[in-house]
N, C-alpha and C positions, 0 to 999 in steps of 0.2 A: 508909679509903675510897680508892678509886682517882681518879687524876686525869684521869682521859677514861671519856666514858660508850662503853661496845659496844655494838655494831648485830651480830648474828649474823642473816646473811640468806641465801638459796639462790640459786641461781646460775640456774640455766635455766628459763625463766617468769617471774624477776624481771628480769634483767638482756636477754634475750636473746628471741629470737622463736621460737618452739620449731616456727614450721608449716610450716618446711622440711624440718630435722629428722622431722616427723609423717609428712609425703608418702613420706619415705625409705623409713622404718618399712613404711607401707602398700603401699608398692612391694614392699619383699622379705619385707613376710607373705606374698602372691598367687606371690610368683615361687618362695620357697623351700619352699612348701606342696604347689607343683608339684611342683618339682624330687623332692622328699621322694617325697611319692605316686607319682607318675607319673601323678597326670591333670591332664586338660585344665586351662588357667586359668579358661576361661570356666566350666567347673561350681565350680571353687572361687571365682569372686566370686560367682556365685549362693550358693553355701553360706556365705561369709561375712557374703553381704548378711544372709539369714534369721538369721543369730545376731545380728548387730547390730540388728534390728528389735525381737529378741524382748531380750535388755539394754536397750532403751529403755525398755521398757515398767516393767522392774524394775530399774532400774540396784545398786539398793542391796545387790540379791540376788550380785551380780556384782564381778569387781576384780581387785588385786593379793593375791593369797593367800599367806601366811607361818604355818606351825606351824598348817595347817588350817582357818586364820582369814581375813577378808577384811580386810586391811590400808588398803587404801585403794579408795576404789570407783571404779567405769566410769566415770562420769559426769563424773569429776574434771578430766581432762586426756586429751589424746588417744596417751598412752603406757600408761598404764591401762586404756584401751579394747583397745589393741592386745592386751594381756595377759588381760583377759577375753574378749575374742574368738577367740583361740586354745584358753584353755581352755574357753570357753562350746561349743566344736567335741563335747567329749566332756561337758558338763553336759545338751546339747540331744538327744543322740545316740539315748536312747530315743523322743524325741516327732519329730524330724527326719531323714527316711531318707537325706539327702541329709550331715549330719552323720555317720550310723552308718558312711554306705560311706566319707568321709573319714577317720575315725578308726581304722574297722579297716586301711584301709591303711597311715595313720600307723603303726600299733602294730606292723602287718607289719615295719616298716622299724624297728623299736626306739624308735616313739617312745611310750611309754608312759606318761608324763608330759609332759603339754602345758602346763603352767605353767612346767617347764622350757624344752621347747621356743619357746614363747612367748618368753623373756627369751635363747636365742640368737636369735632371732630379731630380736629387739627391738636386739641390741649389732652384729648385719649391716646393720642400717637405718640406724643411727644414724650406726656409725662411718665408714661409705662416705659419709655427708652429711659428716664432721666431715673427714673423711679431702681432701674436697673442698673443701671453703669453710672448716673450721672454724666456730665458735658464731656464731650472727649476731647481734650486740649490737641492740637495741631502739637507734632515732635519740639521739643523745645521753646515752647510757645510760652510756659511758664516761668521759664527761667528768663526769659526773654521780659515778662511783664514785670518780674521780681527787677533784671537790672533797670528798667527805661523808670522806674518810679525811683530809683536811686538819680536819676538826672531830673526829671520832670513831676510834674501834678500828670496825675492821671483819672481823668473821669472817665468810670464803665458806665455808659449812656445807651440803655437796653430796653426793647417791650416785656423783658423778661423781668418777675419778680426777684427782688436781691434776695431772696434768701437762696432761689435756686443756684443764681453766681454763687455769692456766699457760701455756699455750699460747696461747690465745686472748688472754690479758691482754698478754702478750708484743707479740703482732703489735696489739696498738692501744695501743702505747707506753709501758706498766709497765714498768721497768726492772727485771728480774730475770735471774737467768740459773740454770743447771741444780742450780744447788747453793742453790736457797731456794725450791725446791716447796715444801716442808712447813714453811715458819721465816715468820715475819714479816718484809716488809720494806715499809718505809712505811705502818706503822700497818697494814697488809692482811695478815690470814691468810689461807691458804687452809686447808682440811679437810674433804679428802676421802672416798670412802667409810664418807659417813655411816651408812652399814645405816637408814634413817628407817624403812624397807619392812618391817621384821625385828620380829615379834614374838616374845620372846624367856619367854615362858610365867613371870614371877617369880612373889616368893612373894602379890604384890602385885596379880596380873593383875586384872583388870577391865572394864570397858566404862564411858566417860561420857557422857551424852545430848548431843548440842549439836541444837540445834535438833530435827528429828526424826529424827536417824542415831545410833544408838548405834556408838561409836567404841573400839576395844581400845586400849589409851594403854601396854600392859607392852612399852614400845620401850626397849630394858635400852641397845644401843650410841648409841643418839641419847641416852637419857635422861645417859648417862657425860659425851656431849662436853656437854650442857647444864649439867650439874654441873663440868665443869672450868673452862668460858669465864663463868658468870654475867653473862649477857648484861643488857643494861637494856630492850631491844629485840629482840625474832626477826621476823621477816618470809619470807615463803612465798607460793606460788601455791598450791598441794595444802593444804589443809584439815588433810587430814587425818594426812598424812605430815608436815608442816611446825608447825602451830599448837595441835593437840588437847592434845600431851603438854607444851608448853609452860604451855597455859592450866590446865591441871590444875596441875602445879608450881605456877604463880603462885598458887592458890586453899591448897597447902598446903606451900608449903615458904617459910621466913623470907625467906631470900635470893633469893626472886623475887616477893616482895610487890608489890615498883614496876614489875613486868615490862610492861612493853606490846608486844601481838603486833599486826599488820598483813598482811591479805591480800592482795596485790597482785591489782587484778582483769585477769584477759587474755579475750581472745575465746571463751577456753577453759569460763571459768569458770560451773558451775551456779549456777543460782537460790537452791540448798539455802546453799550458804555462800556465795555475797554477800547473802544476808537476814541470813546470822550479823555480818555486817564490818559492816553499811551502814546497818541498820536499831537500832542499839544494844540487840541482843539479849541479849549476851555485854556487860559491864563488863572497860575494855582492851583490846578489840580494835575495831581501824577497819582501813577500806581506804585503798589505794594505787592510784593508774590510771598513774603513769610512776616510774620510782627517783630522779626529779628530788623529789618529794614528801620524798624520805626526804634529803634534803641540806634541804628545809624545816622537817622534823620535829625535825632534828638541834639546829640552830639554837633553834629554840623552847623547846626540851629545856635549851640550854647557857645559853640568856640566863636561863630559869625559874631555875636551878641559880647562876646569878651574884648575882641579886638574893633569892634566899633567902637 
């Protein structure tokens, strides 16, 4: 038995405010859609608007697409959105004339895959926000990560590269420096490019109901780092990217029996999975509203664990 319980948690959505970052994003889908096409902005936010009308109606139909599947859906967060809206450009394109003239220009220009184009898109947004400010930690969220690795192992389990965490953790007083991106120091991992997004077709594939989203769970390079760290705790913003394949493990593999997962809720977050976190839908999973919670959950966790 190990002598500190882990906490494997995600980093943007838990720790930080991601609607800087969002605005980014939604600035250089309008601008680089332009640029790409050569038409006007004002028809391309009319044409994004009409795709994002018609994803609301069906979010579920819509997302982040991997191996022809929908990994994670619209509704989720608003980097998700971004990604089915770029490809919703060419899913709408028979019913929306205003899509068809986008797309064919896109494709004039070699963009012929918009779920690709979508995620260069997506990494222009972002990194010119990140490039600028770097992450912007939720009020106390740091001091908060600084006490919970004084009680617990902490793995940052991210699609994001660690130097950019790294980076962020740096400028608000973690002490590391360029040679312990990847290593442990002070009880904090980081571990990066999780692939959460990546479904990876095994022999195992499937889909499991949570509430009423059927969710693909054959996530082979999340499912590895979850099998190497056996966390006692995961925690996530995304549903579905963060929690699904977690909560399935818990349900059939030995050494995540005592797993407890935690949605953290953000402004972001649909109805669909805060009735799974909030409403005790699911056995093991609950919500989170600040990462101060999870320095009280920790605690609760070690004192249970002292007097058993």
């Amino acid at each position: 038995m190990r002598s500190r319980l882990k906490f494997l948690v995600d980093f943007d959505g838990v720790w930080t405010d991601i609607s800087g970052q969002a605005k980014s994003v939604d600035e250089a889908r309008v601008e680089q859609l332009s640029i790409i096409s050569g038409i006007e902005r004002s028809f391309i936010e009319d044409c994004l608007q009409s795709v994002q009308k018609k994803i609301a109606l069906t979010p579920h139909l819509f997302g982040w697409h991997s191996d022809g599947r929908i990994s994670a859906f619209a509704d989720e967060d608003p980097f998700l959105l971004h990604n089915a809206t770029v490809e919703g450009i060419g899913i709408l394109a028979n019913e929306e004339q205003k899509c068809l003239h986008l797309k064919n220009r896109l494709e004039e220009k070699g963009h012929h895959d918009l779920g690709k184009l979508g995620s260069d898109i997506f990494h222009i947004g972002c990194n010119r926000y990140l490039a600028n400010t770097g992450h912007t930690p939720l009020a106390n969220a740091m001091s908060a990560l600084q006490e919970l690795t004084e009680i617990v192992d902490v793995v940052i389990c991210t699609n994001f590269t660690t130097d950019l965490v790294a980076s962020t953790l740096k400028r608000h007083g973690f002490p590391l420096d360029e040679n312990q991106l990847s290593v442990n120091f002070n009880r904090l991992k980081l571990r990066g490019l999780a692939r959460k997004n990546m479904l990876t077709a095994d022999p195992t594939t499937r889909q499991s109901l949570f509430g009423d989203r059927m969710i693909w769970i054959d996530r082979g390079h999340y499912k590895t780092a979850l099998l190497e760290e056996i966390p006692d705790v995961v925690v996530g913003d995304v549903f579905s990217l963060d929690l699904a394949l977690p909560l399935v493990l818990q349900q059939e593999e030995i050494s995540f029996k005592n797993l407890k997962a935690y949605l953290m809720i953000t402004p972001f977050t649909p109805s669909w999975s805060k009735n799974l976190a909030t409403n005790n839908v699911i056995a093991n999973l609950k919500s989170i509203s600040h990462p101060n919670d999870l320095v009280i959950i920790a605690k609760e966790m070690l004192n249970k664990e002292l007097f058993c």
